[in-house]
C-alpha positions, 0 to 999 in steps of 0.5 A: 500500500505504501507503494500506491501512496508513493506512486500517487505523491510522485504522480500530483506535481506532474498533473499540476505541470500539465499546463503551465500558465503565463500567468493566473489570477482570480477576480471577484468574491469567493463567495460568488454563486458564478465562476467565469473561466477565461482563457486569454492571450492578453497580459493580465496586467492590461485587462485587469481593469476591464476586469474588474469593470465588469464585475461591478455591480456583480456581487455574486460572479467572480471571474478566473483568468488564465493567459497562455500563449496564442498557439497554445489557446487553440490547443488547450481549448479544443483539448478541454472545451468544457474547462472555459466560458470565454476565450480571448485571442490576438490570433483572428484566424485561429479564432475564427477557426474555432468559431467555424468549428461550431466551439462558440455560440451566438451572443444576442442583443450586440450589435457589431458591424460586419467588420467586426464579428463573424457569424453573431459569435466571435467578435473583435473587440481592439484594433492594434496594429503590428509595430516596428520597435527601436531602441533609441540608442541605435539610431541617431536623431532623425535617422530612424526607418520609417518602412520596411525598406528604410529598416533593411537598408539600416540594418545592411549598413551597421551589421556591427550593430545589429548582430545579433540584436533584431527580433521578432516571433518565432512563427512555428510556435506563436499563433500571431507570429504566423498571423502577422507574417502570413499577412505581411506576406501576402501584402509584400514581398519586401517581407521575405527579404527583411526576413533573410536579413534578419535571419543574415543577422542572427535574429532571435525569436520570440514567443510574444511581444512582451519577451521581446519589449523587455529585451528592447528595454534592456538593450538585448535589442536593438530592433523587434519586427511585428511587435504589439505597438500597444504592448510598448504604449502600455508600458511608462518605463520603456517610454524614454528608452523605446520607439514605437513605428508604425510602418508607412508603407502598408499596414498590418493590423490585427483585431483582438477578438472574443466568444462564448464557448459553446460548452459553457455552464454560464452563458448568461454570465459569459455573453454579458463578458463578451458584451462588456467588451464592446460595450465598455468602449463607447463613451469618453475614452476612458484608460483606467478602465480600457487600456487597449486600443479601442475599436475604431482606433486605426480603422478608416471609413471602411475599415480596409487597413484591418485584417477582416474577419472572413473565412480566407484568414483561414488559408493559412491553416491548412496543413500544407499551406503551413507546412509550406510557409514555414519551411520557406520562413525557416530558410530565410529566418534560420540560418 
């Protein structure tokens, strides 16, 4: 018998290390009659406040929230779809992907334009664009590339400088890594020949914008490619040291999206989630509550500068098509 107990004491720490979060937190009274479980891309630390708006006036709901990376949403949650209520993601095509699949249900009474959700059941809720980030002390005062071109040109000419130093997602294991380089390339192909300098320069590669913003700040970095630009604006210690850009010669820009999972034991709860996040946006611009950029933050008119919700953002996912892309971004990216 006290081989079992033994066995058993041995086997308890490898269930916990079964998913290992980037981070996990608890909102909201432990008396609470309802638990929402939602299962997020986003930093806990920028979606704490929106958090927390909601459950006002809500004594009796409390919310768990878990953040894992973008690849890894799709495979946890269509591992165990019962274990979450809602699912956050940067990565629009797995999400639409999951949505197709018939993981979601419908949320009444939002109204969203066409845009902006996909079949009354996902809907996006920021617009953030891909961002070029700088560490100011590589460039000298009005020499800072403002495209792509600029950004190859200068990193052509200062090797010394940048070997070594310039990063950007590691596509294979990052769900928006892929997304952005996908549409990247299929606008440009100045975008296979950034990669074959950066690969030339030996550049590292990142699970997440957040990794690579800490490098930039500690001078780890010089350069990061398709960083979150409001990953960088959130954040007041990096303000004098980093450089937002947003490429001029054409834009990448992803919508962070959300939806009820279909096998949810609180839909009420969960729609009225989802609701917030749309819904908390109108009104005056209000940070302490909403710290992500908003919905119509960099849309035009007809909204043509963001990546749409539609079913060709799925091409992508087919097995060969990936297969195909990422044989083609290794060889240029590791060399």
């Amino acid at each position: 018998m006290r081989y079992i107990f033994a066995l058993i004491a041995w086997l308890c720490p490898l269930v916990g290390l079964a998913q290992e979060w980037e981070d996990q937190n608890a909102f909201g009274p432990a008396s609470a009659t309802s638990t929402l479980r939602v299962l997020s891309s986003t930093d806990t630390a920028l979606f704490a406040p929106i958090i927390e708006d909601f459950l006002r006036g809500r004594p009796d709901v409390s919310v768990e929230y878990f953040v894992t990376g973008t690849a890894q949403i799709d495979q946890v949650f269509r591992a165990a779809p019962d274990d979450f209520d809602v699912v956050i993601s940067s990565a629009m095509d797995l999400q639409l992907k999951l949505v197709n699949d018939g993981y979601s249900v419908p949320v009444a009474n939002l109204s969203q334009p066409d845009w902006a959700q996909w079949r009354n059941s996902l809907f996006a809720f920021t617009t953030e664009p891909a961002t070029i980030v700088i560490n100011r002390a590589a460039f000298a005062p009005g020499t800072v590339p403002q495209t792509r071109q600029e950004l190859i040109a200068a990193m052509r000419a200062r090797p010394e400088v940048f070997r070594g130093k310039v990063g950007t997602y590691d596509v294979r294991a990052s769900g928006l890594g892929y997304l952005f380089a996908t549409q990247d390339a299929r606008a440009s192909e100045t975008f296979w020949r950034l990669m074959e300098v950066m690969g030339g320069l030996d550049a590292r590669l990142y699970c997440c914008s957040g990794a690579m913003i800490d490098d930039l700040a500690a001078g780890k970095l010089m350069v990061a490619y398709n960083v979150l630009g409001s990953y960088v604006a959130a954040r007041d210690d990096v303000a004098d040291t980093l450089e937002i850009v947003l490429p001029s010669d054409f834009p990448t820009i992803m919508m962070r999206t959300a939806f009820v999972s279909s096998r949810t034991g609180e839909e009420e709860s969960a729609a009225a989630f989802v609701r917030h996040l749309v819904e908390v946006q109108t009104g005056p611009r209000n940070r302490d509550v909403f710290p992500l950029p908003p919905l119509s933050a960099t849309l035009d008119s007809s909204g043509q500068a963001v990546i749409s919700l539609e079913p060709a953002l799925m091409t992508y996912l087919d097995p060969l098509k990936r297969r195909t892309f990422i044989k083609e971004w290794s060889s240029a990216v590791i060399q």
